[in-house]
C-alpha positions in Angstrom: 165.5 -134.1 -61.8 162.6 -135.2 -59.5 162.9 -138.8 -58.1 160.3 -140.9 -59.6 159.5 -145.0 -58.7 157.8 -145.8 -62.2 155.6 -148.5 -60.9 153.9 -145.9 -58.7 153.8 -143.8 -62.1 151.8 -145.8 -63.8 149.2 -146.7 -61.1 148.6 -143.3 -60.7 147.8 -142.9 -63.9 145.6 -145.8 -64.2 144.1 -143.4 -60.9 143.8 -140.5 -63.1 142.0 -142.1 -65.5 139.5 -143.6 -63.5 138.7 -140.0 -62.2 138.6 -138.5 -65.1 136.7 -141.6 -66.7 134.3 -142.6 -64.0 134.1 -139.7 -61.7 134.4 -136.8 -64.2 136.7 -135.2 -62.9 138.6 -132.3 -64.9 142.5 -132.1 -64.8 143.0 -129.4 -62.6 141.2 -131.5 -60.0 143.3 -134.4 -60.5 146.4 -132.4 -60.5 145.7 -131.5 -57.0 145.0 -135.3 -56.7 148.5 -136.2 -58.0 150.0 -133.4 -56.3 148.9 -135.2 -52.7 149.9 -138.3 -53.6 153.3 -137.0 -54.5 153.6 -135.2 -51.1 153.5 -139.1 -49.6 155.5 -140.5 -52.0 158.1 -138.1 -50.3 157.5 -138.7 -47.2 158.4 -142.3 -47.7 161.4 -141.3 -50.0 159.4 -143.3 -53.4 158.8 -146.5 -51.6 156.5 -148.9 -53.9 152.7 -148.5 -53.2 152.8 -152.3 -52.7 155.2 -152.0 -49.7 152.2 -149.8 -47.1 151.9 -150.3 -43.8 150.2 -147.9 -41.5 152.9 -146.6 -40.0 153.4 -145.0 -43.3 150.3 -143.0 -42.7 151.7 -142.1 -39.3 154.5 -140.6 -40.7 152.9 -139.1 -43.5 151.1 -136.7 -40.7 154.1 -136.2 -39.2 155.7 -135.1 -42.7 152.6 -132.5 -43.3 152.8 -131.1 -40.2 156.2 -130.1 -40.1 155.9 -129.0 -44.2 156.7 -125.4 -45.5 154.4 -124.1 -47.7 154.4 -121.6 -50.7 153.6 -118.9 -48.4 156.8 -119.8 -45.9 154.8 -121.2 -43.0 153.4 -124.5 -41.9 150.5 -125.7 -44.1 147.1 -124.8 -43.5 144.7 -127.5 -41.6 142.6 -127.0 -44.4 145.5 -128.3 -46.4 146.6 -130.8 -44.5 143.5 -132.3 -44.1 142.4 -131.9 -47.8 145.7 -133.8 -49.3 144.9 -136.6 -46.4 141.4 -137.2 -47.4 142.6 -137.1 -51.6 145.8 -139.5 -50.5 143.3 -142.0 -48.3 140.6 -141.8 -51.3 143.5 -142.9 -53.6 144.5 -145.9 -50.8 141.0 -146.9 -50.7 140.8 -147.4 -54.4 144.7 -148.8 -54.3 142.9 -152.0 -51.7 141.0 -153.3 -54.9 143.6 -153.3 -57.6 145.0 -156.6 -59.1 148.3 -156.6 -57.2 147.8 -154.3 -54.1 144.2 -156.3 -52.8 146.6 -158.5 -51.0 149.2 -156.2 -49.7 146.4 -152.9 -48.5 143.5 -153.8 -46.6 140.0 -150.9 -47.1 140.6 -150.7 -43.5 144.2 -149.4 -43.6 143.1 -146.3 -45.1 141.7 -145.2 -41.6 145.0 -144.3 -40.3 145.1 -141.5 -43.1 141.9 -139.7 -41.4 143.2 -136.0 -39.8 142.4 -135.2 -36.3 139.6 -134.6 -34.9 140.6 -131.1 -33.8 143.0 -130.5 -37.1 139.9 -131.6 -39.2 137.6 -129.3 -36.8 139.8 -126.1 -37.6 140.4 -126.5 -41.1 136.6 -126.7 -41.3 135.7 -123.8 -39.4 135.8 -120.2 -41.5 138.5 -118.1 -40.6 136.6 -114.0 -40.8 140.4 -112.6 -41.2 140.7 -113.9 -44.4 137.5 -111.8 -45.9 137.3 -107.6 -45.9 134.1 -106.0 -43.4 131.9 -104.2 -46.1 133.4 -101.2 -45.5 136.7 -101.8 -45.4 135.7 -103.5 -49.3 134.3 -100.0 -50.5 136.9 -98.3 -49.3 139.4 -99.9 -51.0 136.9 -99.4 -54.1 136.3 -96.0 -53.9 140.3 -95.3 -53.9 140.8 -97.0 -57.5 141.2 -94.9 -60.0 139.2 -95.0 -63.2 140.8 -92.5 -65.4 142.1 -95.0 -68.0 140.3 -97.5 -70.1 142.3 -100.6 -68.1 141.4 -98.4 -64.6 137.6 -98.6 -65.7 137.4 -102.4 -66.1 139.7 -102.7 -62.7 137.3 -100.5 -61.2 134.4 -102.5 -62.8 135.8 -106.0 -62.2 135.9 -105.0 -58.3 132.4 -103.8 -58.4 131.3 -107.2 -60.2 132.7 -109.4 -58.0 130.6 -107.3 -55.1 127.2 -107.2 -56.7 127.5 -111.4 -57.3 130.4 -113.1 -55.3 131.1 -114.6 -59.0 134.0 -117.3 -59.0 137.4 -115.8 -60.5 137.6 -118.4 -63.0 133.9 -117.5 -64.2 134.3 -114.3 -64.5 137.5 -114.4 -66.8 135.4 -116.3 -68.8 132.2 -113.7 -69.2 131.2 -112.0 -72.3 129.3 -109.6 -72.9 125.7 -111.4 -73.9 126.1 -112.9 -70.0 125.1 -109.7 -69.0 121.7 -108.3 -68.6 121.7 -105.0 -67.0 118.2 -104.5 -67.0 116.9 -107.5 -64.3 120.2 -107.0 -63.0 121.1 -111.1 -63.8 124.2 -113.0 -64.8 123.4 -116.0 -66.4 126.5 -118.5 -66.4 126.2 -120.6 -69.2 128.5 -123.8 -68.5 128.8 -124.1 -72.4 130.6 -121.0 -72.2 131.5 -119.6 -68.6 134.4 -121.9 -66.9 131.8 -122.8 -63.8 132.1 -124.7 -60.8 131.7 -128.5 -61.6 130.4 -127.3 -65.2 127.3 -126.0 -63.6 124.9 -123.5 -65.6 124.5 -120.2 -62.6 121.8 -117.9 -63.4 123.1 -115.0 -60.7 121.0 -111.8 -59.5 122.8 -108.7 -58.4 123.0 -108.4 -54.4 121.6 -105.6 -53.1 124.9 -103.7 -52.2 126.5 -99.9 -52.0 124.6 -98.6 -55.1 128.0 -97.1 -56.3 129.1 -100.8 -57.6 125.9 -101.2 -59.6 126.6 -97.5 -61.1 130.0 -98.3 -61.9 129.2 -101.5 -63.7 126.4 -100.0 -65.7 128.5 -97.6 -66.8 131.9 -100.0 -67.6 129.1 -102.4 -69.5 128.1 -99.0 -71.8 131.6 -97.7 -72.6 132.4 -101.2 -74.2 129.2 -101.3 -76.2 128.4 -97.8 -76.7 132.4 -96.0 -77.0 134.4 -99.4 -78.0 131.7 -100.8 -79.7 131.8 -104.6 -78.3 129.7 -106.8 -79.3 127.6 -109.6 -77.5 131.0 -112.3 -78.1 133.5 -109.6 -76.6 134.4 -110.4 -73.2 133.2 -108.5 -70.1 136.4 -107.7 -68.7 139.3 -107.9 -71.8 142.8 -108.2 -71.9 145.5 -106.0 -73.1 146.0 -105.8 -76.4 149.5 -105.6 -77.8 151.0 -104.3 -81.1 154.4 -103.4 -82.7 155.8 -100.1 -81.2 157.1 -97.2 -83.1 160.8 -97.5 -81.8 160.5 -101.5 -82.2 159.2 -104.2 -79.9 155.9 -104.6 -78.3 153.1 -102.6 -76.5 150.2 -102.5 -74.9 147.8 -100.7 -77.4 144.6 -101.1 -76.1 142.2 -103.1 -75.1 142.0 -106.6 -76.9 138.2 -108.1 -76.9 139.6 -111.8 -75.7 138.7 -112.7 -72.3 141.9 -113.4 -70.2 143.1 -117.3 -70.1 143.5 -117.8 -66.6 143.0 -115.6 -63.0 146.1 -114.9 -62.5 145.7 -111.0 -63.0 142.2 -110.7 -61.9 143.4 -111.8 -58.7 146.3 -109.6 -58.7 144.1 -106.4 -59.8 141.8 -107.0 -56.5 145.0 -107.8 -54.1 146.6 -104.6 -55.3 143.5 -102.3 -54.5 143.1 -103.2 -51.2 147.0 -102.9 -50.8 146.9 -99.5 -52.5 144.6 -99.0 -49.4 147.2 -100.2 -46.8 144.9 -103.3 -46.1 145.3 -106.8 -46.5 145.2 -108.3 -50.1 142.4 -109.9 -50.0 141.4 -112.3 -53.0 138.3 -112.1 -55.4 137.0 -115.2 -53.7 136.7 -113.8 -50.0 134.2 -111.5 -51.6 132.0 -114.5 -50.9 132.2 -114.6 -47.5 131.8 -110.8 -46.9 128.4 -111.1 -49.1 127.4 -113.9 -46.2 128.3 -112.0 -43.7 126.3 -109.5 -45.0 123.2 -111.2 -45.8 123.5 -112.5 -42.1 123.1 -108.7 -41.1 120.5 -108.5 -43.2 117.8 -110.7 -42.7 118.8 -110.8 -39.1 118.4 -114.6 -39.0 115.8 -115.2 -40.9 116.8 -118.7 -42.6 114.1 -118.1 -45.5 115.3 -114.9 -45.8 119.0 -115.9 -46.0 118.6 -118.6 -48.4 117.3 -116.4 -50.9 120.3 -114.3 -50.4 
C-alpha cells in the first residue's frame, strides 16, 4: 500500500481544486500535477509540506536525476524539468496558504528551477524521435489494406500525414468532421477532444498524393459500402458479438469512436516496426510535417507560417 502523509493529501487537493476551479485545468493535467508532486514527496520519504527547506529542493534534483523511468533509463530532461517547474508552481502557491505563509517563503521556490543546461536540452527538439518523409511512406506503403480493420489502419496513417492531427483528436472524429472536397478538418471542441478545448479548423498538407487517395477512398467505403452516417466515427472500433462455439469476437466494425489512444498509437508503432524502423508515435508526425514545410518554402517565414 502506497505511503501517504494525510495532511499533504488534503492540501493537494485543495491544489487540485484551485486548478481545476481557477485555472481550468482538466484532470488529466492535474494528474500529471499530482503525479510530480508525489515524485517529491518520495524523495523526502512523506515529510509534511510545512517542514521545507531548500535543501529539499536540492535533493529533490538529485532524486530525478538518478530516477528510472517507464522506459528503463534515466528520465528525460524534458521530464525532469517539466515535474520541477509543476512541483515549484505548486510551492509557489504552497507560500500563500493559511499555515505554510510562515514556514515557505515565494522566494524558496527558486531552488526548484532546472539547470540552465538541463533546461536548455529538454527544450531543444530531438530529429531522432520523428521519421524523414520517406522513411514515413515507406512504412505506409508496406501496410496492408486487404481487410476492413487494414483499410482504416492504412487510412489512420495517411490522416495523421495529411494534418499532423493530435492522437486524442482523432479518436474522437466523426464522420461530419470531414470534408473531402476543400480538403478541411474542422475540430469542433464540442465534440473533438482538442488541445486546451480549442475549436481547429485543419487543411490537408500538401503531401505524397497516395495519402490523400487512400483517405478519400477509406472516407467512401464507410459511407458508400458500410453505410455510415455523419455521427459514425472516422476511424471505429471493433465490434464484438457472441461466437458460434461460445464467447466473444470481433465481428466487425462497430461505429463508436475508440475511448482513448492507446491503439491508435499502437497501430502507427507497429507499421513502422513491420518496416524494421523505429516506432515512431502519431505525434512525431508533427515534426516531420515542420521539417517538411522548412524544405519547402525554403525559409520563407510567411510562407512557413501558413504551413
Amino acid at each position: 500500500m502506497r505511503k501517504l502523509n494525510e495532511e499533504n493529501e488534503r492540501i493537494k487537493q485543495k491544489y487540485v481544486f484551485y486548478l481545476e476551479q481557477a485555472k481550468g485545468l482538466d484532470e488529466k493535467s492535474t494528474d500529471k500535477v499530482l503525479a510530480a508532486i508525489l515524485k517529491f514527496e518520495q524523495s523526502t520519504n512523506f515529510k509534511s509540506f510545512k517542514r521545507f527547506h531548500i535543501e529539499q529542493a536540492a535533493t529533490f534534483k538529485d532524486y530525478l536525476a538518478k530516477s528510472i523511468g517507464n522506459s528503463g533509463r534515466s528520465l528525460s530532461h524534458s521530464t525532469v524539468d517539466a515535474t520541477l517547474a509543476l512541483v515549484r508552481n505548486f510551492f509557489h502557491w504552497l507560500a500563500g496558504q493559511p499555515g505554510y505563509k510562515s514556514r515557505i517563503s515565494y522566494s524558496d521556490t527558486a531552488y526548484f528551477k532546472n539547470s540552465r543546461k538541463s533546461a536548455r536540452i529538454a527544450h531543444t527538439a530531438n530529429e531522432k524521435e520523428s521519421p524523414s518523409v520517406e522513411a514515413a511512406f515507406h512504412a505506409f506503403q508496406a501496410m496492408p489494406d486487404d481487410t476492413e480493420f487494414e483499410k482504416r489502419d492504412k487510412a489512420l496513417f495517411a490522416f495523421f500525414m495529411l494534418t499532423g492531427a493530435r492522437v486524442g483528436a482523432v479518436a474522437s472524429l466523426r464522420l461530419k468532421h470531414i470534408d473531402l472536397f476543400n480538403g478541411r478538418v474542422f475540430q469542433d471542441a464540442k465534440e473533438v477532444n482538442t488541445k486546451a478545448a480549442k475549436t481547429i479548423d485543419t487543411t490537408f498538407f500538401p503531401v505524397d498524393a497516395a495519402y490523400l487517395e487512400c483517405f478519400t477512398r477509406w472516407v467512401e467505403f464507410l459511407r458508400k459500402e458500410k453505410l455510415f452516417g455523419p455521427a459514425d466515427a472516422l476511424f471505429p472500433k471493433a465490434e464484438t458479438g457472441i461466437a458460434e462455439g461460445g464467447g466473444f469476437t470481433v465481428i466487425g466494425l462497430s461505429r463508436e469512436p475508440y475511448a482513448n489512444t492507446t491503439t491508435l498509437n499502437k497501430i502507427i508503432r507497429n507499421a513502422f516496426a513491420a518496416v524494421q524502423l523505429p516506432e515512431y508515435t502519431p505525434h512525431s508526425f508533427r515534426t516531420t510535417l515542420m521539417r517538411l514545410g522548412v524544405e519547402v518554402c525554403k525559409g520563407d517565414m510567411e510562407k512557413l507560417k501558413a504551413w
